[in-house]
Each structure stands twice: as structure tokens, then as C-alpha cells.
N, C-alpha and C positions, 0 to 999 in steps of 0.2 A: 448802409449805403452812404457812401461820402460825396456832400456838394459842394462848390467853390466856386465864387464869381468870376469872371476872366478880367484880364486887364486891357488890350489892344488890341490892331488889326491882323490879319496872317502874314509872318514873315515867312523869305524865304529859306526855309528849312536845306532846301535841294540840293540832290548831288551829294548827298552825305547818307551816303544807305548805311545800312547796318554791315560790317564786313564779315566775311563770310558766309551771309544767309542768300542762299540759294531759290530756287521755288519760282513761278508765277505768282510771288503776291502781288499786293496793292502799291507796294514801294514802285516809286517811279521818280524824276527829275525832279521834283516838286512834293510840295505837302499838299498841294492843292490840286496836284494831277493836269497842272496846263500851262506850263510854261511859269508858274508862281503868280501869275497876276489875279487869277480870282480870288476871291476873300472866303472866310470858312465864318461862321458867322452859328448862333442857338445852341442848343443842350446836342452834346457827344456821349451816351449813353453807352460804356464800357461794360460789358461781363469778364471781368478777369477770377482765373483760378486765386485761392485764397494764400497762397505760398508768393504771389503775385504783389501784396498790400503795401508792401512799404515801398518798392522799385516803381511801380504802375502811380501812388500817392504822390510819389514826386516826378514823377512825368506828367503828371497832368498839370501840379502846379506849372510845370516849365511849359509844357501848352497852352496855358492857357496866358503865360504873360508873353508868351511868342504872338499868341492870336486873340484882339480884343475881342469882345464880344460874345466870344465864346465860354461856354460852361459844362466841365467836363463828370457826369455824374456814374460813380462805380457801385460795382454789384458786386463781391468779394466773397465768395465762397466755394465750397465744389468744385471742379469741374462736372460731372456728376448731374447734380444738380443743378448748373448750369446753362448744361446741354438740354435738360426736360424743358426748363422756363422758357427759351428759346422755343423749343418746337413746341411747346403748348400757346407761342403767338404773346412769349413780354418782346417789350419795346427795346429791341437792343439795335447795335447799330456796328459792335466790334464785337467778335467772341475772343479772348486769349485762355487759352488752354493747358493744363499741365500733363498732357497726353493727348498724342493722335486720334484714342480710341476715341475720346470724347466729344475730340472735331467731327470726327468721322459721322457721328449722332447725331450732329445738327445737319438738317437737310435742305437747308435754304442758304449756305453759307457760297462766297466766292471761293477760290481757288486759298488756301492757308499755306503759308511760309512759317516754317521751324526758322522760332528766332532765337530761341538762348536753350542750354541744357541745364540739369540740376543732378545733384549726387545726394543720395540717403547719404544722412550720420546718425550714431545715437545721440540722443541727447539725455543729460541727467542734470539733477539740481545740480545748484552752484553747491560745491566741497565731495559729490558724488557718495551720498550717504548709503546708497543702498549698494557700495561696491562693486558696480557693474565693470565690468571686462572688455567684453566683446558680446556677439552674437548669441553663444553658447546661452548668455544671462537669460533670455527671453524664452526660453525652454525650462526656466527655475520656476515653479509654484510656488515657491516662498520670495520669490521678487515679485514687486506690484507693475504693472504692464500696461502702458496705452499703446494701439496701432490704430493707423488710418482703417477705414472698414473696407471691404477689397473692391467693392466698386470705386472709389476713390483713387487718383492717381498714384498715391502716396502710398497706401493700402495695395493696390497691383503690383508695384514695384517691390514695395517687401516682402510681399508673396512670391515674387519671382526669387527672390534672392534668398528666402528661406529654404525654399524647395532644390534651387542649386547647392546648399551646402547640407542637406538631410537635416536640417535644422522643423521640429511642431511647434510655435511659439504656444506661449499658454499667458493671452490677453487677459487684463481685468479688465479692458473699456474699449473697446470701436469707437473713434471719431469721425465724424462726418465730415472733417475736414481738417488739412494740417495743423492749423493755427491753434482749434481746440486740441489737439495730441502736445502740440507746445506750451498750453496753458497747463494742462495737466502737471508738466515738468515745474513746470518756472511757481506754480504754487506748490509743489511736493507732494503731490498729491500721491504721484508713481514714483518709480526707484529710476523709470525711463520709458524714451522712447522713440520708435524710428521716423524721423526727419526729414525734412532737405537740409543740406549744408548750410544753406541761404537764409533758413530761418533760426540755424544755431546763432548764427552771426547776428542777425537781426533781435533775435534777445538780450543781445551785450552780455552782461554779467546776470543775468537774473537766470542760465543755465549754463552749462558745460557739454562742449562737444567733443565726442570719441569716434575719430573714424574709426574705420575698419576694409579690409584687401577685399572683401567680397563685395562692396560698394559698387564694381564697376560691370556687375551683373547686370545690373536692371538702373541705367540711368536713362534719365526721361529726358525725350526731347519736346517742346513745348510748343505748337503751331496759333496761329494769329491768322485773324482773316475778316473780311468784312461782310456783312449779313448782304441779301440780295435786297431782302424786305425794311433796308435800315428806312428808319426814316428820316436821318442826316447823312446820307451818303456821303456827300462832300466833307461832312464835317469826321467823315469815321475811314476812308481816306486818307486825310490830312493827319489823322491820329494813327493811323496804322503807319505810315511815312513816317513821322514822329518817331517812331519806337523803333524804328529798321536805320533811322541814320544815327552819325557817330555822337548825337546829344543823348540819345538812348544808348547807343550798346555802353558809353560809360558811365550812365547812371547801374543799368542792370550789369556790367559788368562790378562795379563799385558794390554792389549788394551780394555779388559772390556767386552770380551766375557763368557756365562757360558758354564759348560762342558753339555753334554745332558747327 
């Protein structure tokens, strides 16, 4: 979990929605939801999916030096397991999601807006040692194999894309979450393994990404939305506005998200 102190009071954001995102969400004229004059003010308690870390890490700094005062603290793992914490009553105040399904699981949430999409790649060590190809590789027993675990947004989507092209993978590891399936890689651990594109990118050089045509089977759209029960409404709000105008969509654009 990442904390960072804020720097100032809340500017106004507004008028700068994220384009293309549709939905009743929280986006409205303001970050503040009232003309911009109220202020946002104590801890913003974020549950973002884990494929989420590095785009979500530098929105918060950029909220928090938009709005002093404020302190914006992340929970970065799952959605999955995101979704149980929430309804098992943690203190959250934004849920962001790398699947519908797992919005759909939190039952205390307001209305969610799909704000960015993502595409599987494979990903393999930097120089690609264990020769991988395409798809076909992850059906090899003598290739070593990480996938997301299928509750997992990551893991769903490769299961969907497996099963459209007659593809059994034959996993050595289920991860609970993308970022461990990309640790696997970027230490060598596996020869590879199925992705988002956004986190190929966000490794730089410490792996190597291989698309592939059947990518656009199973791309995830990603919904956001604000708890009923937050206990900074305003201030989670003001963060969900944040990420729907155009300071957000070109941070997460810039990390290799598309718009939906």
C-alpha cells in the first residue's frame, strides 16, 4: 500500500472529463462535484486493480499536488480480491477494476463508468530465451509457464482467448495477480507469460513483448466508481473526476491504455 502527503488546496479540475467514457459515473463539471468551490480536504483511500500501479501512482501524485491537504492512499492488487475486502466492510472510498465482473461483486458501490481498455501480450525475458512464438508456446510442457489464476481479470481473459483458438495451456504457476505473472518474467523465472500490454511497457527493458491476432478476443474493459459507504465521499469524487478528465486519460493513456 502506497502513502504520500498532498501539497495544496483543490483546484479546479472541471470540464476536462475523460473523452470517450460514457456511463453515469461520478465525473461531473468539477472534482469537487459543485461548481469547484468546495475544497477536498483527508486520506482518499483508492482500491485499484494491480495492472493499475504505475498510471493510478502518478495520478495520485498529480492529486494530490492539485488538492492540498489531501492524502491519497492505494491498495494495489486483485481485482478479485479487491472486490471480497470491500464487501467484507475495508475502508475504501474508490473501487477501480480490471473487469466488470468484479465491479459487479461489490454491492455497495455507486453507478461505475468504463474508463480505459487493455489488451493481453505475451511477455518473455529480455533476448526471449525460451523461444517463444505465439500462443501455440503455452500448450509446450517443456516451456515453463506463468498465467493469471482464472478468477483474476487477467486469468479470465486468457481463458477466454485460449478456448477461442483450441488452445489447453499447460501452466507451471497461477498468479494472483498480473504484476506477480510479470515478476515471474522480468526474473526468468518462466520462458513467459500472458499480460496486459501496459504492463509489458511498464517493465521497460527488463522483458519483451510479443503480440499476437487473437488479443482482441478477450480485451478488458475497466470500470471505476465510488463506494456508497466511502468514508471520503467528497474526497473519492474528486478522485474519480481526476481520472475521467483529460490530466488522466493522458497519464493512462501515456502508460498504454486505450480509451473504450
Amino acid at each position: 500500500m502506497l502513502r504520500r502527503t498532498a501539497l495544496a488546496a483543490l483546484a479546479a479540475v472541471a470540464a476536462l472529463t475523460f473523452a470517450g467514457c460514457g456511463g453515469d459515473s461520478p465525473a461531473a463539471s468539477s472534482p469537487s462535484g459543485n461548481s469547484g468551490t468546495a475544497s477536498v480536504s483527508g486520506t482518499v483511500n483508492v482500491f485499484a486493480a494491480a495492472s493499475l500501479t504505475g498510471s493510478f501512482t502518478q495520478l495520485g501524485k498529480d492529486f494530490e499536488k492539485a488538492n492540498p491537504g489531501v492524502e491519497v492512499v492505494f491498495n494495489f492488487v486483485g481485482s478479485s480480491a479487491l472486490a471480497q475486502q470491500i464487501n467484507q466492510g475495508a475502508p475504501a472510498d474508490v473501487f477501480a477494476s480490471a473487469a466488470p465482473k468484479n465491479m459487479d461483486q461489490v454491492t455497495d458501490k455507486n453507478t461505475p463508468t468504463t474508463f480505459v481498455q487493455n489488451t493481453l501480450e505475451i511477455a518473455v525475458p529480455t533476448g526471449n530465451p525460451g523461444r517463444i512464438t505465439g500462443l501455440k508456446d503455452f500448450a509446450d510442457k517443456n516451456k515453463k509457464i506463468a498465467l493469471c489464476a482464472a478468477q483474476v481479470p487477467c486469468g479470465a481473459a486468457a481463458d477466454k482467448v485460449f478456448k477461442a483458438v483450441g488452445i489447453t495451456p499447460q501452466p507451471d504457476s497461477l498468479e494472483q495477480d498480473v504484476k506477480a505473472a510479470l515478476t515471474k518474467v522480468s526474473l526468468g523465472e518462466v520462458d513467459a507469460a500472458l499480460v496486459y500490454k501496459t504492463d509489458v511497457l511498464s517493465a521497460k527493458d527488463k522483458v519483451e513483448g510479443i503480440e499476437f491476432p487473437e488479443a482482441d478476443k478477450a480485451i478488458n474493459e475497466y470500470p471505476i466508481a465510488t463506494l456508497t459507504k466511502a468514508p471520503n465521499p467528497d474526497g473519492a469524487k474528486a478522485f474519480v473526476d481526476y481520472v475521467l478528465s483529460e490530466q488522466g486519460k493522458a497519464v493512462l493513456t501515456a502508460a498504454g491504455f486505450d480509451a473504450p
